[in-house]
N, CA, C and O atoms as a GROMACS GRO file, in nm:
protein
  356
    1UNK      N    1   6.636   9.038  19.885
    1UNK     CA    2   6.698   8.938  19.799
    1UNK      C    3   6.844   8.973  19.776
    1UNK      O    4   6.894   9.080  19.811
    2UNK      N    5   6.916   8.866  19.708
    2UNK     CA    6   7.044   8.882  19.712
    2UNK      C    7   7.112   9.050  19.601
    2UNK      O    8   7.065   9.098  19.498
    3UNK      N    9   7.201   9.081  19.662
    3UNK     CA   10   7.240   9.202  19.556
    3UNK      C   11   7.230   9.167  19.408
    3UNK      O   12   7.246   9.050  19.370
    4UNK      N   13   7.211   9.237  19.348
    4UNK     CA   14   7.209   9.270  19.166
    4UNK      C   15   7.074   9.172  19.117
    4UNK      O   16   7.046   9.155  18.998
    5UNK      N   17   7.013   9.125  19.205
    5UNK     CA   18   6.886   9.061  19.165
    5UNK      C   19   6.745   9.174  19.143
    5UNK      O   20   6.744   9.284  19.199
    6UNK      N   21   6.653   9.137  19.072
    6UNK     CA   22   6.582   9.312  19.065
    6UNK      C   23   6.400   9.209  19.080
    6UNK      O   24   6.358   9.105  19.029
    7UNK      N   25   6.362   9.278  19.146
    7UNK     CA   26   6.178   9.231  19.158
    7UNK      C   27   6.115   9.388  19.134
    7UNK      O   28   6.187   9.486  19.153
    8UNK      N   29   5.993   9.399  19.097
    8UNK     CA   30   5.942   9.471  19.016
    8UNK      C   31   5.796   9.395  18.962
    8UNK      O   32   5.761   9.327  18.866
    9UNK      N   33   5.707   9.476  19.145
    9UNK     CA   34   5.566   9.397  19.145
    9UNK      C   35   5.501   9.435  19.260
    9UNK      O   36   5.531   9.539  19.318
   10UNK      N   37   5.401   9.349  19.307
   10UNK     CA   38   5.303   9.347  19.399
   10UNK      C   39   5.383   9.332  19.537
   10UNK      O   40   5.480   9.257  19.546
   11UNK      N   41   5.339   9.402  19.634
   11UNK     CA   42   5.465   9.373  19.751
   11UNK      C   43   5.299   9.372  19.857
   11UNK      O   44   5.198   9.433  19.824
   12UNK      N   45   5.316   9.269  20.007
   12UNK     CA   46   5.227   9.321  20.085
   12UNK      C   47   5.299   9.258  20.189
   12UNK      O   48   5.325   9.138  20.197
   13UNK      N   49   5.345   9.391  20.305
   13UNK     CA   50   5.388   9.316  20.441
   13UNK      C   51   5.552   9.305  20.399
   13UNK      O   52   5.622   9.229  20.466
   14UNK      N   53   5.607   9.374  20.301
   14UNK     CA   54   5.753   9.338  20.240
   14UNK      C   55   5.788   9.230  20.157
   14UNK      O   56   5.904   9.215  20.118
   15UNK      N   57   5.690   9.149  20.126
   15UNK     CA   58   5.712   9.024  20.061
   15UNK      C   59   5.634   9.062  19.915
   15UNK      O   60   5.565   9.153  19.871
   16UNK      N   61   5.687   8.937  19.872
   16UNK     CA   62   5.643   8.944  19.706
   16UNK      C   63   5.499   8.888  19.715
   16UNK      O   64   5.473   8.781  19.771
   17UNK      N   65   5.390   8.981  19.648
   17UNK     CA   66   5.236   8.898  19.711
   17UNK      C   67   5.188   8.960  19.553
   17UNK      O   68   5.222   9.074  19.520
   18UNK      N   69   5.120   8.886  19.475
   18UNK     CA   70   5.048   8.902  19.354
   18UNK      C   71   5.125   8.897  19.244
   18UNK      O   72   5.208   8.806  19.242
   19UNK      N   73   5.119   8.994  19.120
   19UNK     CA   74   5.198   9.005  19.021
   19UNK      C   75   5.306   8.990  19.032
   19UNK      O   76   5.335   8.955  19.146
   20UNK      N   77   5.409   9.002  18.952
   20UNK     CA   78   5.525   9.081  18.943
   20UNK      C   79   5.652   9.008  18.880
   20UNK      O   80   5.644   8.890  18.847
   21UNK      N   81   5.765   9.078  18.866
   21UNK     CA   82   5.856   9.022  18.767
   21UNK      C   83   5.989   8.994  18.919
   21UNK      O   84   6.022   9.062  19.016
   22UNK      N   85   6.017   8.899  18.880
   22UNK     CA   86   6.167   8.903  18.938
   22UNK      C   87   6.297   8.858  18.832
   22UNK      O   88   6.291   8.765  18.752
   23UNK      N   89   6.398   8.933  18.851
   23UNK     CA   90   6.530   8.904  18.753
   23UNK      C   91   6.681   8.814  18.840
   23UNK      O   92   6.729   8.888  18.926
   24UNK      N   93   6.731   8.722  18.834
   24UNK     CA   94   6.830   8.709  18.906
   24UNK      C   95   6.943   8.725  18.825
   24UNK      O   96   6.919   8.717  18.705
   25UNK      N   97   7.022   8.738  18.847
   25UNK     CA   98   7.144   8.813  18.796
   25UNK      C   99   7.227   8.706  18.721
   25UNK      O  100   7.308   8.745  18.637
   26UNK      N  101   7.215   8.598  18.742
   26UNK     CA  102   7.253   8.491  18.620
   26UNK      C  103   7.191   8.479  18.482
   26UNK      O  104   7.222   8.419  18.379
   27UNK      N  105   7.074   8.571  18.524
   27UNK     CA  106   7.013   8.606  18.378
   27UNK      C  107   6.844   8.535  18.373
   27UNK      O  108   6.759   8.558  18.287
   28UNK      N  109   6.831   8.436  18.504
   28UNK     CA  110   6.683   8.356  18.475
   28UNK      C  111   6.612   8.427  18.531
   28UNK      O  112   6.644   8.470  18.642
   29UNK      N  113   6.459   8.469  18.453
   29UNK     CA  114   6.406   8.549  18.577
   29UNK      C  115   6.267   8.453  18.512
   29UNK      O  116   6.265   8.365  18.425
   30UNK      N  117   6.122   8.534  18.620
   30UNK     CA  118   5.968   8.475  18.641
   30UNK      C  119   5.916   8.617  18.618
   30UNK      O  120   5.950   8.731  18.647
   31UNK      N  121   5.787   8.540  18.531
   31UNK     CA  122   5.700   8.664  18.572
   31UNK      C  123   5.604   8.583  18.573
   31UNK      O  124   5.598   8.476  18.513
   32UNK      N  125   5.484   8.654  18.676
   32UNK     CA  126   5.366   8.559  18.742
   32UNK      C  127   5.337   8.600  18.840
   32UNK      O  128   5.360   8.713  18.883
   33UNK      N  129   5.248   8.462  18.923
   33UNK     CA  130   5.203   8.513  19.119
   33UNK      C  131   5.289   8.493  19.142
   33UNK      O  132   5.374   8.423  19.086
   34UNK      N  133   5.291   8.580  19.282
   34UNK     CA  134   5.388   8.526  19.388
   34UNK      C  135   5.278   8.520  19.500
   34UNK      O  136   5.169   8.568  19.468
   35UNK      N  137   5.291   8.462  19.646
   35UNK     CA  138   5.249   8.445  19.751
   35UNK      C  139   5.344   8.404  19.866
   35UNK      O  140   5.416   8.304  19.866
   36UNK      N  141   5.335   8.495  19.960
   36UNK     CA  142   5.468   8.488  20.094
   36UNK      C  143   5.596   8.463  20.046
   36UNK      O  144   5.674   8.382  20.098
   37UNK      N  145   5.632   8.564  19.898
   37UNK     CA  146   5.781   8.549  19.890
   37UNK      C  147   5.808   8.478  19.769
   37UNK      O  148   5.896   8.507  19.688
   38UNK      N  149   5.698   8.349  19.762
   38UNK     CA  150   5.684   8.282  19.660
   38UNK      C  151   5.639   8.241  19.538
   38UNK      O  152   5.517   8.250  19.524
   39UNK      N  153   5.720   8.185  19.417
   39UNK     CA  154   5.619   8.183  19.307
   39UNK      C  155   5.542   8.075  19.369
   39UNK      O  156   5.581   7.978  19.433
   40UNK      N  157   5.379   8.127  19.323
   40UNK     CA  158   5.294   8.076  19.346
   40UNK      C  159   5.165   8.103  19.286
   40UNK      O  160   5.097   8.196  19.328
   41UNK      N  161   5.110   7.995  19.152
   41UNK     CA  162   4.986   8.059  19.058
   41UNK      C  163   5.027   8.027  18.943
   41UNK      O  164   5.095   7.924  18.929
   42UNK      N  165   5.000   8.094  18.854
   42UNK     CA  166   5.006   8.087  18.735
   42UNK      C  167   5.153   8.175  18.705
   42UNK      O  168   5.170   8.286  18.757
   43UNK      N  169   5.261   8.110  18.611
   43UNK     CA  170   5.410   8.195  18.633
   43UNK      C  171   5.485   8.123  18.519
   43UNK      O  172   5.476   8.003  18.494
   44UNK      N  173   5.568   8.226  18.447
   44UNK     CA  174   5.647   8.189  18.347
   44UNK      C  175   5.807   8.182  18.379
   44UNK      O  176   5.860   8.292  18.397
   45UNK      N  177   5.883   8.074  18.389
   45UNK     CA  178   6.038   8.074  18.430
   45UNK      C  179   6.043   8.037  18.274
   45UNK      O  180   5.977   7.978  18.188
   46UNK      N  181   6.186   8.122  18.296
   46UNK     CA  182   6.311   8.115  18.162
   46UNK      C  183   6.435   8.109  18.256
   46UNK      O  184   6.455   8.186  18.349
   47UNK      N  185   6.506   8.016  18.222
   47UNK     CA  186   6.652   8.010  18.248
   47UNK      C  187   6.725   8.073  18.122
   47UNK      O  188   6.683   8.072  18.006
   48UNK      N  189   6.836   8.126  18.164
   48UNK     CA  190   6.937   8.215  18.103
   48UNK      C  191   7.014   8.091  18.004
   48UNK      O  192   7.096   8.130  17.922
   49UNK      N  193   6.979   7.916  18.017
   49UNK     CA  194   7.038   7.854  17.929
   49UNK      C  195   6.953   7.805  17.853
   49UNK      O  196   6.998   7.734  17.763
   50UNK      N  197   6.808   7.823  17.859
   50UNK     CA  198   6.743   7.878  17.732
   50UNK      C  199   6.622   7.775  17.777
   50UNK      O  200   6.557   7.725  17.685
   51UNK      N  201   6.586   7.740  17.913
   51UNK     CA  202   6.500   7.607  17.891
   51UNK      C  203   6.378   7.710  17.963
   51UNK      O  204   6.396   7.800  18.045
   52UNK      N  205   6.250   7.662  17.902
   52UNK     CA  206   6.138   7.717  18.005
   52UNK      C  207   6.028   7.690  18.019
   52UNK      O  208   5.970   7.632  17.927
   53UNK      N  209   5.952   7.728  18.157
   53UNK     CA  210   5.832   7.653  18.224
   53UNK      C  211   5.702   7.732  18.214
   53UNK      O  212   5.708   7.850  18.248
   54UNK      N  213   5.585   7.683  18.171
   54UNK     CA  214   5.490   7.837  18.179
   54UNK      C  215   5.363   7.702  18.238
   54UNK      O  216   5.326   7.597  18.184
   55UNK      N  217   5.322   7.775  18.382
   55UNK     CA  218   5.228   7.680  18.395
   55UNK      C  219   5.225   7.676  18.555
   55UNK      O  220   5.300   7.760  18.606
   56UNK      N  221   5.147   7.589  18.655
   56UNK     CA  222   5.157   7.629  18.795
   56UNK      C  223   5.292   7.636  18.864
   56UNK      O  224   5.399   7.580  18.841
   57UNK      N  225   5.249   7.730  18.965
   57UNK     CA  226   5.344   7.716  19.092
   57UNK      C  227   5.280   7.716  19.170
   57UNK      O  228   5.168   7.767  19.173
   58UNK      N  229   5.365   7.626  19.303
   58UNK     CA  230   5.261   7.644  19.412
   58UNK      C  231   5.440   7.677  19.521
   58UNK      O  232   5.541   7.614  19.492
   59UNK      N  233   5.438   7.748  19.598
   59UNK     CA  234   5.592   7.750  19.732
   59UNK      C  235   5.686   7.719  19.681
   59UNK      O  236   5.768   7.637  19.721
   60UNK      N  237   5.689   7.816  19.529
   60UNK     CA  238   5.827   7.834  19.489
   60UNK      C  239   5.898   7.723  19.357
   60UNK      O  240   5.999   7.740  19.289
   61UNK      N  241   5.767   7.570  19.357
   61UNK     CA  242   5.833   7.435  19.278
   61UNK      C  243   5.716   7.488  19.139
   61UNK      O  244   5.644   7.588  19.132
   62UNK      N  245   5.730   7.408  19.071
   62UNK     CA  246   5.686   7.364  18.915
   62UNK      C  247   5.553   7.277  19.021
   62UNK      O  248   5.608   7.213  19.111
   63UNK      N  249   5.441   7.270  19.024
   63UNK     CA  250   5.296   7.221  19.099
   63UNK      C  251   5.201   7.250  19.021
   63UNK      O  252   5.171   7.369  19.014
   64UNK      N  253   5.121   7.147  18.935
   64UNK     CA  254   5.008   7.161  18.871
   64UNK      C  255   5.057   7.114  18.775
   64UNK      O  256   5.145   7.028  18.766
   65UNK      N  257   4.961   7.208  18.641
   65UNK     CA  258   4.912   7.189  18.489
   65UNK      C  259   5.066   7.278  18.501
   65UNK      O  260   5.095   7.359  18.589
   66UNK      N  261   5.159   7.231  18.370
   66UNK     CA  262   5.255   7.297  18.270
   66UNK      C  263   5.303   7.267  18.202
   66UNK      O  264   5.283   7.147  18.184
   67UNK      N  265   5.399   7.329  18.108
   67UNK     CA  266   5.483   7.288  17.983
   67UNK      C  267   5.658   7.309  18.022
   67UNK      O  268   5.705   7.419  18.050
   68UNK      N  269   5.702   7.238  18.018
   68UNK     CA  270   5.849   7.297  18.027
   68UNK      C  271   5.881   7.213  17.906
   68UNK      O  272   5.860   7.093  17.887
   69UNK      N  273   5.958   7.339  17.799
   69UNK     CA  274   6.036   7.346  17.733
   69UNK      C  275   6.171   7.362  17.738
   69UNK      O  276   6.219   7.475  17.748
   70UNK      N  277   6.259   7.239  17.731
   70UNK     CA  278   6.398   7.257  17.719
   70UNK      C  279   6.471   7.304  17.520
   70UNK      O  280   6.434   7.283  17.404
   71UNK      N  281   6.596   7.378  17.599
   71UNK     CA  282   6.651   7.454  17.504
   71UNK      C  283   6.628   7.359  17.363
   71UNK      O  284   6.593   7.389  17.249
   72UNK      N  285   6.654   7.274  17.406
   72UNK     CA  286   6.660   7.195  17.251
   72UNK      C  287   6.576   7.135  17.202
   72UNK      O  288   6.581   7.028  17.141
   73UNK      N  289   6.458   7.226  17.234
   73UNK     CA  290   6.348   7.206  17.172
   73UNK      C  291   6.228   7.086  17.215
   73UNK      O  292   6.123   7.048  17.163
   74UNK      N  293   6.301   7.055  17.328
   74UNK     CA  294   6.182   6.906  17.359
   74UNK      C  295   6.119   6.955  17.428
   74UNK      O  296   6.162   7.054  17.485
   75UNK      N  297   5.976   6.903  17.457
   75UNK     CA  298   5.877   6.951  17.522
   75UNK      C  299   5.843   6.801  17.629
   75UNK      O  300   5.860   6.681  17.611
   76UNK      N  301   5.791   6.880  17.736
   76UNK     CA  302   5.721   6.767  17.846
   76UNK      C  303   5.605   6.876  17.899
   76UNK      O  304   5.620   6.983  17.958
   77UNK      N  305   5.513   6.824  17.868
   77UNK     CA  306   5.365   6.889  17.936
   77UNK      C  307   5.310   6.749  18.005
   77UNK      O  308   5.322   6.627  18.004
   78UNK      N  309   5.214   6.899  18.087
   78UNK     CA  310   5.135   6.761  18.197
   78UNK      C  311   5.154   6.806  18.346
   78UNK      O  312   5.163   6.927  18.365
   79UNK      N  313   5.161   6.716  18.464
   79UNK     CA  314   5.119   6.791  18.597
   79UNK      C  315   5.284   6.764  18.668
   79UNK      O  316   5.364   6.670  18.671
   80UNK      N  317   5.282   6.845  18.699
   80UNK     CA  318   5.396   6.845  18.774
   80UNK      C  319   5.385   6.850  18.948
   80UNK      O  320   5.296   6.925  18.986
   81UNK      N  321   5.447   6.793  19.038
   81UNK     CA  322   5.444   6.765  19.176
   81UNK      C  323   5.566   6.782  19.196
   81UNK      O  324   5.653   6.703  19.158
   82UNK      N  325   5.596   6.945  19.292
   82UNK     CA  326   5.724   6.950  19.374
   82UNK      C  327   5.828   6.911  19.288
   82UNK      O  328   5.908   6.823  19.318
   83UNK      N  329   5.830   7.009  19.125
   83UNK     CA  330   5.948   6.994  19.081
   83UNK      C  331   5.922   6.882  18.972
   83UNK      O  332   5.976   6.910  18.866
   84UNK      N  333   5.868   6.790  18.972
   84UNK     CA  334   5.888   6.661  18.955
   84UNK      C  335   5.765   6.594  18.800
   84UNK      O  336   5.662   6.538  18.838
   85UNK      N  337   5.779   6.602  18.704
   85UNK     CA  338   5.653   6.576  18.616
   85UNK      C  339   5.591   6.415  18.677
   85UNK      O  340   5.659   6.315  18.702
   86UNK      N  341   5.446   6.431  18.689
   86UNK     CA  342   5.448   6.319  18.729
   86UNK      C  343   5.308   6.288  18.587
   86UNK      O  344   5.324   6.168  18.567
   87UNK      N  345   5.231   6.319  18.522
   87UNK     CA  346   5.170   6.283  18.442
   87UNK      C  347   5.179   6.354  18.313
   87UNK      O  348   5.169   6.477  18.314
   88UNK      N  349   5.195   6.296  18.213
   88UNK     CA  350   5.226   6.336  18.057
   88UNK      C  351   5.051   6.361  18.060
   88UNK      O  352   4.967   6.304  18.130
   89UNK      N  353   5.034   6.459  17.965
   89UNK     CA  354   4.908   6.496  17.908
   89UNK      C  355   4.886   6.452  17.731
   89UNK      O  356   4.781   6.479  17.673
   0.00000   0.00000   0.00000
C-alpha cells in the first residue's frame, strides 16, 4: 500500500485476508474483514471528516445491511448496493 498508510491484521498469500485494521494517512481508517485485499464482511469506516459506516462490505463498496452516519449527525440505515443506499429500513 501506499507509503505512511499502516494495516495491522490477517495477511494470507500477502494480501489482506480476515481481520484487521487499516489506517490511511489522511486520517480515515476500517476495521473489519478483508478478502483479496478487500474490505469485505462485516467492517467499520470512519472518515477523518467525521462521517461513518458500520455494516457490510462486499470488494471494497458499502454492500448489504448498514448505517452510515454523517458528521452532522444524520443517519441513513438500510441496504446498500455498490456504494449506493438503495433501501431505507
Amino acid at each position: 500500500d501506499h507509503v505512511g498508510n499502516f494495516y495491522h491484521g490477517e495477511l494470507k498469500v500477502g494480501y489482506k485476508n480476515g481481520k484487521g485494521k487499516f489506517l490511511w494517512i489522511n486520517g480515515d481508517s476500517y476495521e473489519g474483514n478483508f478478502r483479496d485485499d478487500k474490505m469485505s464482511g462485516k467492517g467499520l469506516f470512519k472518515w477523518s471528516a467525521g462521517d461513518v459506516y458500520n455494516g457490510d462490505w462486499k470488494n471494497g463498496r458499502k454492500h448489504g445491511m448498514g448505517t452510515y452516519t454523517f458528521a452532522s449527525g444524520n443517519v441513513q440505515a438500510g441496504e446498500f448496493s455498490k456504494d449506493r443506499l438503495v433501501r431505507w429500513v
